[in-house]
LUMPA-163684 format. One record per atom (N, C-alpha, C): x, y negated, z; residue in three letters. Coordinates in steps of 0.001 Angstrom, whole numbers, padded with zeros to 6 digits, always signed. Each point is the difference from the previous one (the first is absolute). Layout:
<pts>
XYZALA...
</pts>
This chain:
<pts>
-117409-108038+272131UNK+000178-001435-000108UNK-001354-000704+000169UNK-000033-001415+000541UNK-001029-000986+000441UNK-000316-000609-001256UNK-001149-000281-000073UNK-000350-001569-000315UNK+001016-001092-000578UNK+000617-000358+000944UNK+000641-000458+000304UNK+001481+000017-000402UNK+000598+001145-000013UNK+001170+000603-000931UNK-000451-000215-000816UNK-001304+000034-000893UNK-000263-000086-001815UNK-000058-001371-000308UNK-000233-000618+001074UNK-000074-001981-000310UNK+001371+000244-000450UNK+000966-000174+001102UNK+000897+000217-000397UNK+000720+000371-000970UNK+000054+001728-000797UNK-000067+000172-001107UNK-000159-000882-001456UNK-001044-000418+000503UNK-000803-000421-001172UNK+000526-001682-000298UNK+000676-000533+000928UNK+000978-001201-000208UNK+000943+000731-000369UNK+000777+000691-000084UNK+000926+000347-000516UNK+000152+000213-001489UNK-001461+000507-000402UNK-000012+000484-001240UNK-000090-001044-000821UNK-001004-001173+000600UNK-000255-001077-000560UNK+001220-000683-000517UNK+000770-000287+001350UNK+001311-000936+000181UNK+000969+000699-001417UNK-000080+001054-000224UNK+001297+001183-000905UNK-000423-000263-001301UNK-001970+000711-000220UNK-000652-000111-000973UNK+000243+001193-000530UNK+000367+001071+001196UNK+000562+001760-000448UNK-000796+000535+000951UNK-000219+000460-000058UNK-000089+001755+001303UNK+001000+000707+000369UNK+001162-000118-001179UNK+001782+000879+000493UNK+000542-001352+000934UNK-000007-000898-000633UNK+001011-000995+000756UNK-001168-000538+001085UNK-000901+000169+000657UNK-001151-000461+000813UNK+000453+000850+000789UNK+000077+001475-000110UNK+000610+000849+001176UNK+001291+000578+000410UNK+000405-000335-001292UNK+001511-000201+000461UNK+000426-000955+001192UNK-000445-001156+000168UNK-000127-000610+000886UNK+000206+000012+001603UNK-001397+001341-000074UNK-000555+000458+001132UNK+000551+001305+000112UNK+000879+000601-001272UNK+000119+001347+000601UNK-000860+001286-000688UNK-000951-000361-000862UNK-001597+000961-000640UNK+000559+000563-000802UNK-000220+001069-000710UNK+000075+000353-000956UNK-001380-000907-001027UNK+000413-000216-001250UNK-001099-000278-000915UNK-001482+000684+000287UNK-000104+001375-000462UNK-001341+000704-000153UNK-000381-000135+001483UNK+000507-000614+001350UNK-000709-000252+001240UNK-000298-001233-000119UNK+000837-000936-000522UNK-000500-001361+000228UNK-001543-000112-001247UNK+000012+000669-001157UNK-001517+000028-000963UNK-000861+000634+001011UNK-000067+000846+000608UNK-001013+000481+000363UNK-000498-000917+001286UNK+000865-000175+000954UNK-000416-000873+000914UNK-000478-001530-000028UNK+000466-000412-001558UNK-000904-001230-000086UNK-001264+000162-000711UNK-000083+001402-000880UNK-001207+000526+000046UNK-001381+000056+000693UNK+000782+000565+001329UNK-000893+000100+000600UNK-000333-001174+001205UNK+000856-000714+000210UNK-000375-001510-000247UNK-001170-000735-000783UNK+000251-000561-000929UNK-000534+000188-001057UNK-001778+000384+000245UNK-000172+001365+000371UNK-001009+001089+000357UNK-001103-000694+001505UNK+001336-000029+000668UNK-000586-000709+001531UNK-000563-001521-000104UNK+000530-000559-001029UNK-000597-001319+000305UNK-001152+000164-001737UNK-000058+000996-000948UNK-000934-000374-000879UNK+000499-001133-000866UNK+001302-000236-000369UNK+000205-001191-000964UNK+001444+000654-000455UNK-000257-000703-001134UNK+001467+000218-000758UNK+001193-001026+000231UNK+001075+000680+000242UNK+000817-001347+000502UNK+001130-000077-000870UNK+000487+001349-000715UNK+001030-000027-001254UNK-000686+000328-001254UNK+000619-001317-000724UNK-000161+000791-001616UNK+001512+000418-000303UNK-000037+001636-000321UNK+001028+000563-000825UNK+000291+000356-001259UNK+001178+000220-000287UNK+000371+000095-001349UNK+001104+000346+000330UNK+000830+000767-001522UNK+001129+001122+000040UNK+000973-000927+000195UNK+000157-001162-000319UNK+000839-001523+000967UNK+000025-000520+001005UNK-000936-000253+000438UNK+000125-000659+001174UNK-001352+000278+000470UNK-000259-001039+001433UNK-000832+000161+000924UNK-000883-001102+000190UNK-000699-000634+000026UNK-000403-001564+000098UNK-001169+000018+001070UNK-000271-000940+000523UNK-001329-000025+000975UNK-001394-000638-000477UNK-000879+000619-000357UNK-001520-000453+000227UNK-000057-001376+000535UNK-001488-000502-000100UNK-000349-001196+000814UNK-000329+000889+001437UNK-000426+000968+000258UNK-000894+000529+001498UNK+002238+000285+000271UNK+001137+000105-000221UNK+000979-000029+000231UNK+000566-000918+000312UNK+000137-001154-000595UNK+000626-001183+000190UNK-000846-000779+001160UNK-001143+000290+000308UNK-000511+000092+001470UNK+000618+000269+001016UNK-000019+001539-000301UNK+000388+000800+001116UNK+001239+000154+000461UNK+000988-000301-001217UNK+001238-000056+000201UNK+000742-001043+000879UNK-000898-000891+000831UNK+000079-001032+000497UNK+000005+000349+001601UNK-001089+000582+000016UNK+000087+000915+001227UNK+000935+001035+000603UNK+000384+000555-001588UNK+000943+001383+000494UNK+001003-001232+000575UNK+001021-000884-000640UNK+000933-000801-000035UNK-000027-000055+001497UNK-001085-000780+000380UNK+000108+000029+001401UNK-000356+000981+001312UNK-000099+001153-000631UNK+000315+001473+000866UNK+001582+000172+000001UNK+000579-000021-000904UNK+001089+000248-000227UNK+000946-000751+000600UNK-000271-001281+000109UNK+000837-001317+001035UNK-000022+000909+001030UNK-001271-000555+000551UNK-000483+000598+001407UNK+000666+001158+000795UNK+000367+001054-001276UNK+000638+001383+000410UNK+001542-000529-000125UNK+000499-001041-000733UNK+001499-000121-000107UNK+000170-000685+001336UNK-000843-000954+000556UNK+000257-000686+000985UNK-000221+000572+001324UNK-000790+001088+000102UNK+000212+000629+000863UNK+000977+001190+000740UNK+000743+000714-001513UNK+001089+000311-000262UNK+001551-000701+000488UNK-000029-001293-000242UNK+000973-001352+000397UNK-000531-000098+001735UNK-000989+000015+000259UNK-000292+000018+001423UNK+000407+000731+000777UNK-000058+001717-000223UNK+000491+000665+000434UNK+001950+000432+000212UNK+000285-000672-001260UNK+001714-000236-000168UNK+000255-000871+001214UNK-000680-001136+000222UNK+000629-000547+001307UNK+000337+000063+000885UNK-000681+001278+000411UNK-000032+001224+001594UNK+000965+000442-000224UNK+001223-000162-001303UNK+001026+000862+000026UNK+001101-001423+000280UNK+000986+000630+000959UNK+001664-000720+000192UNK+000562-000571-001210UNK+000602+000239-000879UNK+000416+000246-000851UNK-000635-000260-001569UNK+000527-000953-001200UNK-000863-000149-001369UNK+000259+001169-000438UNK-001193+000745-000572UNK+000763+001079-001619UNK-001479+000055-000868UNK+000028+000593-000433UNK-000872-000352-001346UNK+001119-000390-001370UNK-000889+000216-000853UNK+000515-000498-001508UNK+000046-001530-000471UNK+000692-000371-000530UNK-000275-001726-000711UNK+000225+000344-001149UNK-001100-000729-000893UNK+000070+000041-001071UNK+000763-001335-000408UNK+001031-000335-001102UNK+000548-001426-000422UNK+000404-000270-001101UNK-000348-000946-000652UNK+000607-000385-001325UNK+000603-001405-000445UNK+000880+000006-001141UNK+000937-000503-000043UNK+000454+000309-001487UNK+000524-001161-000117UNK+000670-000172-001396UNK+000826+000722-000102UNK+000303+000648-001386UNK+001000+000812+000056UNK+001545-000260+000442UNK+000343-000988-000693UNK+001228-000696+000133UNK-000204-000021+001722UNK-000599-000326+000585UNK+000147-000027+001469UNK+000149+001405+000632UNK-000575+000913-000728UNK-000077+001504+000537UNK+001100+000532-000064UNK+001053-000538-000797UNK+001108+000525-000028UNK+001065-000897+000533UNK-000127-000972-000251UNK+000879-001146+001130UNK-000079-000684+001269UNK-000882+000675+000572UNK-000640-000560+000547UNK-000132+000657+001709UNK-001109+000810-000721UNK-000941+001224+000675UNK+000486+000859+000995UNK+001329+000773-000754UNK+000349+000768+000865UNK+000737-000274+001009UNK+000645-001363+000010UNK+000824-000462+001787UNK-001013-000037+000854UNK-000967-001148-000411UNK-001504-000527+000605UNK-000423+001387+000316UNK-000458+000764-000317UNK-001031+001165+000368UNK+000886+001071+000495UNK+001270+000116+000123UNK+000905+000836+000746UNK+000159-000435+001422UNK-000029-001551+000075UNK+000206-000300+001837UNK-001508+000141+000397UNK-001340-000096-000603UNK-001205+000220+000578UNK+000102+001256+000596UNK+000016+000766-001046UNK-000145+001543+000209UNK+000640+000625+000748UNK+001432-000398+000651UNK+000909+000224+000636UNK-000539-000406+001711UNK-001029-000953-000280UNK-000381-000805+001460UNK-001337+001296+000305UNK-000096+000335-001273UNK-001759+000242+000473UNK+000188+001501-000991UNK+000448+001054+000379UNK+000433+001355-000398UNK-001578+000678-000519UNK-000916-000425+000588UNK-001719+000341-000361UNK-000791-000167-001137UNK+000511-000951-000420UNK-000431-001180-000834UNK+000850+000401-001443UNK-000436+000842-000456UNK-000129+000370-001956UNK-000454-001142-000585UNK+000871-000491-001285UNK-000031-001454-000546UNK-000400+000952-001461UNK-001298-000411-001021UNK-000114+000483-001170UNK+000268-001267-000557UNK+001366-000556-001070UNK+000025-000799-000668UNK-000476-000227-001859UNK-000609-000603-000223UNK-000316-000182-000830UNK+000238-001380-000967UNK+001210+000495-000983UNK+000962-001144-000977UNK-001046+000202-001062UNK-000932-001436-000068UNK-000163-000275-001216UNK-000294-001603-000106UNK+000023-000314-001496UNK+000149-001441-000085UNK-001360-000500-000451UNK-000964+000815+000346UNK-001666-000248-000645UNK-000749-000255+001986UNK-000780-001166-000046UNK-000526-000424+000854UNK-000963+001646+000497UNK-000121+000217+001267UNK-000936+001007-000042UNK-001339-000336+000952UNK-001223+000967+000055UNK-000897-000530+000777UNK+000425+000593+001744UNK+000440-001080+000568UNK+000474+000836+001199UNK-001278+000567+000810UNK-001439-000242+000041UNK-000706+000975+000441UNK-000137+001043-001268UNK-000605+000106-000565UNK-000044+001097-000661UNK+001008+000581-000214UNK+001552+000157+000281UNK+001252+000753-000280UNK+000550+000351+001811UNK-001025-000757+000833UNK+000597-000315+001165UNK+000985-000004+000439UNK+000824-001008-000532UNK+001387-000695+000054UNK-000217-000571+001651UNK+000795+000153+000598UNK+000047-000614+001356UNK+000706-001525-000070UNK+001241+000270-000494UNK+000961-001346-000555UNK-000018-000323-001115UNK+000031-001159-000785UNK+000488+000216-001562UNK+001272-001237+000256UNK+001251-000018-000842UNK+001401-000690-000092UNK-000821-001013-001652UNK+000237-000899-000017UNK-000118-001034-001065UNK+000084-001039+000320UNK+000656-000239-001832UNK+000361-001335-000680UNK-000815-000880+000255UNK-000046-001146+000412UNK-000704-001126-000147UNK-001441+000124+001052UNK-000832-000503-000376UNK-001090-000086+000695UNK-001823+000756-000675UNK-000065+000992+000560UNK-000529+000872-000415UNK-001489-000606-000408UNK-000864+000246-000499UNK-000913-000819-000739UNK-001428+001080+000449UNK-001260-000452-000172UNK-000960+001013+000247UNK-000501+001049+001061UNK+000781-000113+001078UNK-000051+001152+000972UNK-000274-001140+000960UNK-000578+000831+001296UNK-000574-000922+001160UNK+000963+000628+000652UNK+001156+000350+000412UNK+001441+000448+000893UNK-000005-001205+000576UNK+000890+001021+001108UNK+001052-000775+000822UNK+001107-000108-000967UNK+000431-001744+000250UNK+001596+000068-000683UNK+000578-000668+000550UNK+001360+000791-000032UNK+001064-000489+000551UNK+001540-000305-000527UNK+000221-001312+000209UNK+001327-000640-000775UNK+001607+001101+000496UNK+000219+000353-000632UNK+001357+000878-000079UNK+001327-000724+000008UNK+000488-000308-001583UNK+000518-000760+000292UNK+000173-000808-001370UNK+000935-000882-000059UNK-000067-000721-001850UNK+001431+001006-000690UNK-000017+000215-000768UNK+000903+001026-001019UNK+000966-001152-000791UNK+001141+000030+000522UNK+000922-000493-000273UNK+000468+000869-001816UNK-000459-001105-001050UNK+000683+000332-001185UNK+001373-000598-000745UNK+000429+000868-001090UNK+001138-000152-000520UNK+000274+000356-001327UNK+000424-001162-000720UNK+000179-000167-001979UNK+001296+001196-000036UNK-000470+001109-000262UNK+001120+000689-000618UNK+000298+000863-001238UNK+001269+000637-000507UNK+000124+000794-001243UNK+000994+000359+000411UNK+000411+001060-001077UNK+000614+000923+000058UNK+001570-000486-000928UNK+001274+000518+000688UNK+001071-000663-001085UNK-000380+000718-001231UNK-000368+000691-000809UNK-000207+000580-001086UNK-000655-000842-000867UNK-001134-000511+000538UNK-000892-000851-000757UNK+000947-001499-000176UNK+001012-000622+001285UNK+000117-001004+000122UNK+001308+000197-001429UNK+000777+000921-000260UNK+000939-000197-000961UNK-000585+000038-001303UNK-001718-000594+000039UNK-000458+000287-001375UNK-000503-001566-000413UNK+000420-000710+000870UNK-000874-001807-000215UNK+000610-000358+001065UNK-000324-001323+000211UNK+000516-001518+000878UNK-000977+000138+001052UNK+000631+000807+001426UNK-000528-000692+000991UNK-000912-001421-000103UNK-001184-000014+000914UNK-000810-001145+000210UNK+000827-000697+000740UNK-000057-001439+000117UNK+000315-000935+000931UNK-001087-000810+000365UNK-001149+000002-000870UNK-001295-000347+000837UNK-001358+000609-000728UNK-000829-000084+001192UNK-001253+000602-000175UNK-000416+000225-001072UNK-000352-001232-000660UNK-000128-000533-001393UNK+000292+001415-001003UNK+001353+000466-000226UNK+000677+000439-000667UNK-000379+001687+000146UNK-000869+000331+000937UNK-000387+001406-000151UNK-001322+000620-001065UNK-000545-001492-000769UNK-000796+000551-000936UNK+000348+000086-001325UNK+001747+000438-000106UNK+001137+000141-000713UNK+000501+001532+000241UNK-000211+000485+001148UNK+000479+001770+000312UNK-001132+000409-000174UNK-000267+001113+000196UNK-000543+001468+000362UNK-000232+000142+000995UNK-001618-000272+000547UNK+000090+000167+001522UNK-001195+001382+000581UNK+000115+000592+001199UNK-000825+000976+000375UNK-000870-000729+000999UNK-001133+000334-000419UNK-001126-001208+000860UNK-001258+001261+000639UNK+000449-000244+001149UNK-001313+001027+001001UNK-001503-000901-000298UNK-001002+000971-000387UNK-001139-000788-000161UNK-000889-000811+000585UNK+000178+000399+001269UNK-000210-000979+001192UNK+000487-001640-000260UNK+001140+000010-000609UNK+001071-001091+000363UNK+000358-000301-001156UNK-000819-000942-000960UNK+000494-000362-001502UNK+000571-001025+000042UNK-000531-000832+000732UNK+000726-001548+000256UNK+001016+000012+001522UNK+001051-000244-000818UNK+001781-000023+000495UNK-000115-001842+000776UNK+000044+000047+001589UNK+000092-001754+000534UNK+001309+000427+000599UNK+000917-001142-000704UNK+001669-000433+000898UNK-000407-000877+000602UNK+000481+000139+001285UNK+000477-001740+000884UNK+001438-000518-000298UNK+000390-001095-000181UNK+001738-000262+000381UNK-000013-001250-000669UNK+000374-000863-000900UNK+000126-001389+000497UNK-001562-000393-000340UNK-000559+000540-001109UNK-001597-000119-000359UNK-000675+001611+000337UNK-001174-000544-000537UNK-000950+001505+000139UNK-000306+000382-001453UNK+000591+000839-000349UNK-000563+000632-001437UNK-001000+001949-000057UNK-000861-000832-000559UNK-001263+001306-000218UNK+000513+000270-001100UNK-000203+001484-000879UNK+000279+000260-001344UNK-000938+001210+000030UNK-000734+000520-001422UNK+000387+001111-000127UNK+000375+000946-000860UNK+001123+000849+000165UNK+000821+000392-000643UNK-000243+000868-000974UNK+000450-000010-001133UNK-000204+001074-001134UNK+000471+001187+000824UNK-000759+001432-000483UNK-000222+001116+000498UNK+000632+001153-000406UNK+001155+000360-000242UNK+000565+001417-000595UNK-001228+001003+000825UNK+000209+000172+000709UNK-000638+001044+000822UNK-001327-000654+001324UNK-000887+000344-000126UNK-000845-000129+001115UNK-000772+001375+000943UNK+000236-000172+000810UNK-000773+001193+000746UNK-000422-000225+001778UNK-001068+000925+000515UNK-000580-000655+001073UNK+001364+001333+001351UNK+000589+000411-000809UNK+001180+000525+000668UNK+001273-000646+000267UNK+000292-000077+001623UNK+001375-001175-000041UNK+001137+001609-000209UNK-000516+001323-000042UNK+001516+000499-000063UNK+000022+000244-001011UNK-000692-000040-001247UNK+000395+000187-001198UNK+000986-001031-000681UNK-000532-001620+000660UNK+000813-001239-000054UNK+001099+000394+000151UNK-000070+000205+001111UNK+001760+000350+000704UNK+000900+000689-000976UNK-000609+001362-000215UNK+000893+001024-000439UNK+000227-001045-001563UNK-000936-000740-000763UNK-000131-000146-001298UNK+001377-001679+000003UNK-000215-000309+001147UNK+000887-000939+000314UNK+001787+000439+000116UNK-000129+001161+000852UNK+001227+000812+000105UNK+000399+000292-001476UNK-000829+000386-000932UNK+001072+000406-000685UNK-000043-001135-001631UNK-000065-001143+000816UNK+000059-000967-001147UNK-000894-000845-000754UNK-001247+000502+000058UNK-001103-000172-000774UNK-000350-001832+000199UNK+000439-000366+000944UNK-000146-001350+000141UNK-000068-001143+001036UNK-000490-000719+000569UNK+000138-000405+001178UNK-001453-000004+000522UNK+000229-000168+001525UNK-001225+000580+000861UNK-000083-001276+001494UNK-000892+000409+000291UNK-000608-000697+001189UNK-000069+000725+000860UNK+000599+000726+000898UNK-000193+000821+000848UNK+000664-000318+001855UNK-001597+000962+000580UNK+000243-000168+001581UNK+001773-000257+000095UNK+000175-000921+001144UNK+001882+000510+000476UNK+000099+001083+000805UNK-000879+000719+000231UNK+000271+001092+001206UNK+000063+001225-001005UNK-000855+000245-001163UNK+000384+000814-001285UNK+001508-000021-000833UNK+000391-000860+000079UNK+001182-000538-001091UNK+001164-000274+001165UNK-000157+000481+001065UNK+001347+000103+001074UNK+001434+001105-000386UNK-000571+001036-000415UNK+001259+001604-000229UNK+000114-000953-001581UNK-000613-000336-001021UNK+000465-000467-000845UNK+001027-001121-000468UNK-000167-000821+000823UNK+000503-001472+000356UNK+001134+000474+000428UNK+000225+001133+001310UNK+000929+000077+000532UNK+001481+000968-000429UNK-000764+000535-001069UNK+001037+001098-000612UNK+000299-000830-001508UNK-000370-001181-000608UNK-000213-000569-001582UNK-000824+000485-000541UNK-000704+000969-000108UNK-000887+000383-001167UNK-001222-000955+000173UNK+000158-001273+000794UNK-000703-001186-000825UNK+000652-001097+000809UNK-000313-000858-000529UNK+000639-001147+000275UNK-001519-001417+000172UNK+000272-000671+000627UNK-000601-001461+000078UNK-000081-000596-000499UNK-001436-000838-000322UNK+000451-001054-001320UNK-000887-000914+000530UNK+000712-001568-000237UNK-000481-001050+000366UNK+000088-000552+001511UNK+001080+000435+000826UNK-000268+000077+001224UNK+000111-001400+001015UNK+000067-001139-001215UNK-001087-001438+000942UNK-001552+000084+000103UNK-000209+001131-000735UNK-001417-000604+000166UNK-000927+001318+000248UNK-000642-000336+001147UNK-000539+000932+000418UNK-001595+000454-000047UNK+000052+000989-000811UNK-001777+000240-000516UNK-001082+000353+001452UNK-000909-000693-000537UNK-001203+000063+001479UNK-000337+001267+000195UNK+000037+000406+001468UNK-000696+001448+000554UNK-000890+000310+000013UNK-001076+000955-000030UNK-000576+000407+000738UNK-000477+000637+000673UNK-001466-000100+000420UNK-000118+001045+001653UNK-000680+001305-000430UNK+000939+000730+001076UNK-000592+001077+000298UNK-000896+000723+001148UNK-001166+000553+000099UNK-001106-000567+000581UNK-000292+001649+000372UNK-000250+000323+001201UNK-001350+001374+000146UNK-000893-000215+000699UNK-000947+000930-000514UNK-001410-000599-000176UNK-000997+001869+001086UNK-000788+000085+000528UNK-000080+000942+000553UNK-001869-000251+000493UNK-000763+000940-000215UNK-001137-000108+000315UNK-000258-000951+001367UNK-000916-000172+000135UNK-000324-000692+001527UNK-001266+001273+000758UNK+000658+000460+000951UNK-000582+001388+000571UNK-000583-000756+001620UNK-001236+000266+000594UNK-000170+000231+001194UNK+000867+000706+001266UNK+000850+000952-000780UNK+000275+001024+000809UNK+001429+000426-000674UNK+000961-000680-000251UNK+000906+000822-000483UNK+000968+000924+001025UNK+000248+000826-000840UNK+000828+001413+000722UNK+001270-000459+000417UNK+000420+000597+000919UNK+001683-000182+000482UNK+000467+000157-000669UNK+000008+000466-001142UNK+001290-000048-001137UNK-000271-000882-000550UNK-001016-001021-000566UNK+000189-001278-000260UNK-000018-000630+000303UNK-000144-000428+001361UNK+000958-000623+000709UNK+001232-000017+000163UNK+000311+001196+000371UNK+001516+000294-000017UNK+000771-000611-001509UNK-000548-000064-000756UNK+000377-000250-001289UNK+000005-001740-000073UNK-001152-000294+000337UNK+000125-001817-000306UNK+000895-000475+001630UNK+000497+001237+000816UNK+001115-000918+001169UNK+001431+000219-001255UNK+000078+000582-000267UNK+001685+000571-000784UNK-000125-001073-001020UNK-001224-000334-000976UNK+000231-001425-001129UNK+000359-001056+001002UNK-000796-000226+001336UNK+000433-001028+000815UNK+001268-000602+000553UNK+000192+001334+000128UNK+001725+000054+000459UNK+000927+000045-000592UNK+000173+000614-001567UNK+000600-000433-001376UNK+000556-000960-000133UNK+001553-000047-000276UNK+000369-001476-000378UNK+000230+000308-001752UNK-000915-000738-000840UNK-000178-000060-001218UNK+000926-000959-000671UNK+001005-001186+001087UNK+000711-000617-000525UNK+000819-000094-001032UNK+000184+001592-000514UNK+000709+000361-001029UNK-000414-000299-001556UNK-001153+000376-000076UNK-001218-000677-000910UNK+000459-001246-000370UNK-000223-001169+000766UNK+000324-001206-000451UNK+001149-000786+000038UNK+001506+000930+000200UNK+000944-000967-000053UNK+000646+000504-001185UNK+001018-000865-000603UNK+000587+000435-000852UNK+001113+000886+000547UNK+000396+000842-000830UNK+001151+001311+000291UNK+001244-000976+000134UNK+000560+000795+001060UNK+001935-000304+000081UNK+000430-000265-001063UNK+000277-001530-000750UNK+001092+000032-000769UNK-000600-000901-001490UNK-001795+000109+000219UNK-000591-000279-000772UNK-000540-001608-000012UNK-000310-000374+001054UNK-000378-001295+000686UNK+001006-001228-000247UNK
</pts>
């Protein structure tokens, strides 16, 4: 190995703050990746990790240098992406993430007609509801709520998320249906943490926010906790469709319709991106997301 491979390396270790998960990465076993930043280390005469039986951290002569490796490592990804172009055909890996509730309602139609177009092209999805660093996790896509905060991305408007006041008949044979907004800081409601304050439109605009049986930054725990009674909920209409449509929940309030919102992906801004991401931002292009923002058959 080069020089050059250990820049490399040695962002990795930084980026992890391991030597196992630094070469895991790349493929190393541990006791190759210590020795080779060793001798690193050796070649340039400076210390660039301080270790400990925890973790890994970087020196000041590191947090230098690690600046440099960063951009060996572009350099080698982008030349990598350069060479993919000489090929017909996208394949490569995408990395993507996404809310859970979307990973399961979502995900698998969407990422079954990609994959179906583009047989090359391995999709690693990743359901979680915690913002991640898409360079350092190198997320290619990320799927989110609202408008992402802190990152210098590309973003792009998806679509607005058509919501819906619902419960379960179990809960409803236990108290008086609402007949207005007003009247839900009287139930038991499940409130995603994102989304504490509940806005209706319909003859006025009412903001509230609602007392909390349950809160969590999970919409399928909502769901399921909604399904079986626990209280009433705010949830996507594209989630609460098999429910709605079989009774195991029902609608509530249905003049007045609570405000949407958007759903947004957000994706590094690359010099050089690979045919598979491309291939990937033509299929969001071509997506009709309309489903997202209308209300369901029957509900409207």
């Amino acid at each position: 190995m080069d020089s050059l491979d250990d820049m490399i390396l040695l962002a990795e270790v930084a980026e992890t703050g391991s030597f196992t998960q630094g070469g895991q990465r790349l493929g190393i076993p541990k006791s190759t990746v210590s020795q080779r930043i060793a001798q690193l280390e050796a070649r340039l005469g400076l210390r660039l990790l301080n270790r400990s039986t925890r973790q890994v951290t970087l020196t000041a002569a590191g947090e230098v240098y690690l600046a440099y490796c960063r951009r060996v490592r572009e350099e080698a990804q982008n030349a990598a992406v350069a060479m993919g172009h000489l090929k017909t055909q996208p394949e490569g890996q995408l990395r993507i993430t996404c809310p859970e509730i979307t990973a399961s309602h979502f995900m698998p139609r969407f990422l079954h007609g990609f994959t179906g177009r583009h047989p090359g092209i391995t999709v690693e999805l990743l359901a979680t509801n915690r913002p991640l660093d898409l360079l350092r996790e190198r997320i290619d896509f990320a799927f989110r709520v609202g408008v992402p905060q802190g990152q210098d991305m590309i973003l792009r408007r998806i679509s607005a998320i058509q919501r819906l006041l619902v419960a379960a008949p179990a809960y409803l044979a236990t108290c008086t249906s609402p007949s207005h907004p007003a009247e839900l800081v009287q139930h038991r409601c499940l409130v995603h943490d994102t989304q504490p304050d509940w806005i209706f439109h319909g003859a006025e605009q009412v903001s509230l926010r609602p007392p909390t049986s349950f809160s969590s930054d999970s919409m399928g725990f909502l769901l399921q906790s909604t399904l079986l009674g626990s209280g009433i909920a705010l949830l996507p209409a594209y989630v609460c469709q098999p429910a709605l449509a079989s009774g195991a929940l029902v609608r509530l309030l249905p003049g007045w319709t609570p405000a949407p919102y958007e759903m947004t992906m957000i994706f590094p801004s690359r010099e050089n991106p690979s045919r598979a991401q491309l291939a990937f931002r033509d299929h969001v292009d071509g997506y009709d997301f309309s489903a997202f923002a209308a209300p369901l058959p029957g509900t409207g």
